[in-house]
Structures are given as C-alpha cells and as structure tokens.
C-alpha positions in Angstrom: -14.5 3.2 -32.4 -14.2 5.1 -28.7 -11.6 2.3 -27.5 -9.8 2.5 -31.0 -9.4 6.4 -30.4 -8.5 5.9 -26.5 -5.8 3.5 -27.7 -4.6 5.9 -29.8 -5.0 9.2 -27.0 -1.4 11.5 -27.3 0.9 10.1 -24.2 0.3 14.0 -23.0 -3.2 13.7 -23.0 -5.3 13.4 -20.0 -7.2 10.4 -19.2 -11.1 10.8 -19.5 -13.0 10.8 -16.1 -13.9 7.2 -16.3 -10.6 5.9 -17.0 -9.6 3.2 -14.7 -6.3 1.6 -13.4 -5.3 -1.7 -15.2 -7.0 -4.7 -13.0 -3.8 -5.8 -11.5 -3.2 -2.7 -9.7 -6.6 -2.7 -8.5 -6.3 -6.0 -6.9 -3.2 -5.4 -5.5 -4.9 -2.0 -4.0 -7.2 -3.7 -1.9 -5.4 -6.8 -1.2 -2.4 -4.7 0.5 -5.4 -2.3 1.9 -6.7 -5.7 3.7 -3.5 -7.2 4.8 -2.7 -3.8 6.6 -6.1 -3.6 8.7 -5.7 -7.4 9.3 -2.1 -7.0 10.8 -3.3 -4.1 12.5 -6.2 -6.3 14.1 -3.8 -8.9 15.0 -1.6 -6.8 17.0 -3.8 -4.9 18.9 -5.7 -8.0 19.3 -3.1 -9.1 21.9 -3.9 -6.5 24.5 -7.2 -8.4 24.8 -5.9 -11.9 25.2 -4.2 -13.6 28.3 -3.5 -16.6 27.1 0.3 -16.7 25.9 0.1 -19.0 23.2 -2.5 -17.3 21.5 -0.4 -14.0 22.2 2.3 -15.6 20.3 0.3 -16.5 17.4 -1.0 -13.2 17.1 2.5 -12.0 17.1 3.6 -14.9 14.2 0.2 -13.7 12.4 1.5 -10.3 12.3 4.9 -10.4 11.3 3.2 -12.9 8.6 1.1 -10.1 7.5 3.9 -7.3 7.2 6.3 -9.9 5.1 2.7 -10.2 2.6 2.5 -5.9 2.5 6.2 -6.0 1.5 5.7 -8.7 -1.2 2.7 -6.9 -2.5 3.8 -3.5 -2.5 6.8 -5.2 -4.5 4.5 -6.8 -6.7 2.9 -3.3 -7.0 5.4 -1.4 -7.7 7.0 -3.5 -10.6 3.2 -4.1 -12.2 2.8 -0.2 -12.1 6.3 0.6 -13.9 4.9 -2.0 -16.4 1.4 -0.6 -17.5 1.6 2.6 -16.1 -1.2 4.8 -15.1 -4.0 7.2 -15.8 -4.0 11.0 -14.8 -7.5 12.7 -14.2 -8.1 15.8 -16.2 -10.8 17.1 -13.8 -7.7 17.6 -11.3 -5.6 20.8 -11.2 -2.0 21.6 -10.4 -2.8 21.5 -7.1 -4.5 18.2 -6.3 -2.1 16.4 -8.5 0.9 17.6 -6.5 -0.4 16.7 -3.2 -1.6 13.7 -4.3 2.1 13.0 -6.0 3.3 13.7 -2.6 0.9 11.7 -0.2 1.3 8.8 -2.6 4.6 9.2 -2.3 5.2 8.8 1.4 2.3 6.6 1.3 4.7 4.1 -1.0 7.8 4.8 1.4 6.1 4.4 5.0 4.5 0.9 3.2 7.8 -0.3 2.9 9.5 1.3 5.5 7.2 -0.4 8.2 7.6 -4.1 7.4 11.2 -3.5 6.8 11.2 -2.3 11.0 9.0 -5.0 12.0 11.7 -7.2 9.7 14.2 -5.5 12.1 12.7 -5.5 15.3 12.3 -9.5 14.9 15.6 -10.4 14.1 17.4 -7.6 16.6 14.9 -9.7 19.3 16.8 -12.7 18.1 14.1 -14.5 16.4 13.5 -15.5 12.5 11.5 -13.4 10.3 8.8 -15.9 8.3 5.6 -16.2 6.3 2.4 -18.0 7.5 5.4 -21.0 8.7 6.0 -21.3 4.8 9.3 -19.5 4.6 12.0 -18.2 6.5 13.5 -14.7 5.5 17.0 -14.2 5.8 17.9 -11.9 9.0 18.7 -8.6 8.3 20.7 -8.6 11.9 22.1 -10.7 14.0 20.2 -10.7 18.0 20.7 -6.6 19.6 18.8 -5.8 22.4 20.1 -2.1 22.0 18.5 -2.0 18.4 15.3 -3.7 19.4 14.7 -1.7 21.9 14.9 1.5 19.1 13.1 -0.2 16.8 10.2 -1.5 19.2 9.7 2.3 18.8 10.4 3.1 15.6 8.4 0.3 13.9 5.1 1.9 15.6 5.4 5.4 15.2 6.0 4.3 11.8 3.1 2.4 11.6 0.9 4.9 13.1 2.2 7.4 10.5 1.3 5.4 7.8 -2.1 5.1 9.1 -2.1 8.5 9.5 -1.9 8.8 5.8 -4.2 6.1 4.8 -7.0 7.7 6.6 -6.3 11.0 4.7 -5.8 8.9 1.6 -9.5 7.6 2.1 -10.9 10.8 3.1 -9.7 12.3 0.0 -11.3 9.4 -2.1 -14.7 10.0 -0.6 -14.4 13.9 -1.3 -13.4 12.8 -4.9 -16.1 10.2 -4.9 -19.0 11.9 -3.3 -18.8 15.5 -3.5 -16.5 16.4 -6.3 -17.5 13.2 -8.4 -14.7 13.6 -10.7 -13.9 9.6 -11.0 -11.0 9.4 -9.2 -12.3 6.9 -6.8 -13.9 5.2 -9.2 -11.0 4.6 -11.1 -9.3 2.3 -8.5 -12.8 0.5 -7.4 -12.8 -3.8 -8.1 -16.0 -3.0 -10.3 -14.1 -1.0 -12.8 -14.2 -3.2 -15.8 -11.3 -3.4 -17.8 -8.9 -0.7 -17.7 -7.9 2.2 -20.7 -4.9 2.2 -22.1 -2.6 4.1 -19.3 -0.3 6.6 -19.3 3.6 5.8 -18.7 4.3 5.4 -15.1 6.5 8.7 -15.1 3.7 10.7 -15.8 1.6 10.0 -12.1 2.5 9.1 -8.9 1.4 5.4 -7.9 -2.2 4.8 -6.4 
C-alpha cells in the first residue's frame, strides 16, 4: 500500500526523507568517486618513484583512469535524464540552490578535466587510450605551445574539482550526521531499491 501511494506521489511533490536515487546512479556515484582518487594516487605516485618505466606506467594508468571518469560521467548523465531523481523535502530554497550549483560545476569540472588530460596527451604528441584496450581518436595533432598551456590548465582544473568534492563530502556529512535529514543516505550502496524519482528537470544531478 506505501509503494502503491509513492508510485502514485504528484510529480510536484517532494520525496520523503528516505527516498533514495535509483541503483544505477548509485553505482555510478561511487565507481566515478573511486576512479578519481585512483587517478589522483597514480599521478602523484610518480614523484615517489625513480624508476622510468614505472613512471611511465603511472602516467598510462592515469590517462586510463580519466578516459573511465569521462565514460562514466557519460554513462551518468544519460542514466539520470532516464530515471530522474529525488528532491528532499527537509531542504529549503537555500540548500537546494547551492546544491543545484555545486552539482553543477561538479558535473562540468568532471568533464572538463579528462577532456584536458585528453588534450594535453595528444598536444605532447602521443595517443590517448584505455587500460591498452582502445585508442581514442586525437583531439589535436602534436603542439608543444598548447601542451605547455594545458600542462597547466589540466591541474588547476583538477585541483578545482577536488576542491569541490571535498565540499561536496563535507556537506554530506553535515546532512548525514548533524542535520540527519537523508540526504546522504539517499546516494549510499546500502539503499535498497530506489522510489519512484522525480523527472530529471526537477534536481540538479548527484
């Protein structure tokens, strides 16, 4: 009887506090949430080694990584236009409009970064791949002059976007542990199945 009467919730309605995000999206969450500390890990790994072939693995490892964030966040993006998703009732005008706009820039520096890194690798004259599975198509021929921009564009970037993710998870712990209100629960694996969501116009994506 409760599932047949969220089913049937008015598209204006608020979610309850225990709705959830559909499972998808909360795979793809933490997956990209993963990939991004692993290529993080992998290139500051290489100011600890000496050895130049493991440098350059490193190197392959992390452009490897920023190709999967770009093919997840695609993934993402399409699944989330598809099911939609859930708008907390316990939040006011306020919270929902800054988290609209951190999710926002979250979304565009996501892209934006691998794209660079995309950049940076064929302006330094050298393919752009995944895991030595596939080669993706060059975006540029070889330009020292634009590698040399990009070899600082693609880290300020990337530092931005981390930036934002550790503001993105300090907010979910306030939501989670002092205002309790669901909203990091709703993106957690241990969920369960999701509500029925809410179009995707209706929330910025999480």
């Amino acid at each position: 009887m409760t599932d047949s009467l969220i089913a049937h919730r008015p598209e204006h309605a608020p979610a309850p506090s225990d709705a959830h995000y559909a499972a998808p999206l909360r795979v793809l969450h933490w997956t990209t949430a993963v990939t991004l500390v692993a290529a993080l890990t992998a290139v500051l790994a290489r100011d600890l080694v000496d050895d130049v072939a493991l440098d350059r693995s490193l190197l392959d490892l992390h452009r490897s990584l920023g190709a999967t964030v770009l093919i997840l966040l695609v993934a993402r993006v399409a699944i989330r236009l598809v099911v939609g998703g859930v708008e907390h009732a316990g939040l006011d005008r306020w919270s929902r409009q800054a988290a609209a706009l951190v999710h926002g820039f979250l979304y565009g520096l996501t892209l934006l970064v691998p794209v660079l890194g995309w950049l940076l690798t064929n302006a330094s004259g050298k393919a752009a791949g995944l895991f030595g599975l596939v080669v993706l198509p060059a975006l540029t021929g070889r330009d020292r002059d634009l590698a040399d921009l990009l070899e600082i564009w693609h880290p300020t970037a990337a530092w931005l976007l981390l930036g934002l993710v550790a503001l993105h998870v300090a907010a979910a712990l306030w939501h989670g542990f002092v205002r309790r209100d669901g909203v990091l629960q709703s993106m957690l694996p241990s969920a369960g199945p999701a509500h029925p969501a809410r179009p995707a116009r209706a929330t910025a994506p999480r």
